[in-house]
N, C-alpha and C positions, 0 to 999 in steps of 0.2 A: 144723757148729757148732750148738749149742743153742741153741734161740732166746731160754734165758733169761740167756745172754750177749751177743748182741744188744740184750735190753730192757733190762739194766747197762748195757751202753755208750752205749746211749739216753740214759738218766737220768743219767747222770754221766762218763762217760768224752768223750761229745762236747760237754758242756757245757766240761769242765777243756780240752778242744782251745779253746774257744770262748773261755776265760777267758785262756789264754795266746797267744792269738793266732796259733796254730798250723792254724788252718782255712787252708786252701787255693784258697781258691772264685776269689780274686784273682790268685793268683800264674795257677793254671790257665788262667783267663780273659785275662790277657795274652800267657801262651804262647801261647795258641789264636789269638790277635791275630796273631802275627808270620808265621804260616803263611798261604803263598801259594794258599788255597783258596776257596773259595765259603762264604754264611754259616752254609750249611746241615749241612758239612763241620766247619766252625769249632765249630757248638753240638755235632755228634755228639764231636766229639775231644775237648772241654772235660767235656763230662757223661762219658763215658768216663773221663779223669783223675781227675775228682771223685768218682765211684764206686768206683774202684779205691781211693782215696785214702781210702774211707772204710770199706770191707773192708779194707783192709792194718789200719786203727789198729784195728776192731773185734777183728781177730784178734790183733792184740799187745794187747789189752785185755783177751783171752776168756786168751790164753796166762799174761799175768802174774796173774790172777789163780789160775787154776787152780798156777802155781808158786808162790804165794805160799800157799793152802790146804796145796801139797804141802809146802814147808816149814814148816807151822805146826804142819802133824802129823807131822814127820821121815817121810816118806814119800812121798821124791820114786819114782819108776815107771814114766815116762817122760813124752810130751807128750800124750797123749790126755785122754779121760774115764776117771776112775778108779773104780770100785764101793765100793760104804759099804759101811762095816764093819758 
């Protein structure tokens, strides 16, 4: 992924997660609670979730918007990076 997809979803895409309440850090952190392991086990599995959690929405952040360009110039191509005209 580009990393000027990344620095998007930095600036705005984890904010609007932030704004709707859709951040994770809680829910994770209880899961990570319920498991019958040591505390050390607990923070690797919670930051694991968390990370994952925040690559998954980067990528559906990097993808909508790359579909939303493709449709704005009727030139959907497929899901990759596409070359300027």
């Amino acid at each position: 992924m580009s990393n000027i997809y990344e620095k998007l979803f930095e600036l705005y895409g984890d904010a609007a997660l932030q704004e709707c309440g859709c951040r994770k850090r809680v829910e994770i952190t209880k899961f990570a609670d319920t498991l019958q392991t040591d505390d050390d086990t607990k923070i690797k599995v919670s930051d694991y979730l968390f990370e994952s959690y925040y690559r998954w929405s980067t990528n559906a952040f990097a993808l909508g918007i790359h579909l939303g360009l493709s449709l704005s110039n009727d030139q959907i191509s497929g899901f990759g990076p596409q070359k300027g005209q």
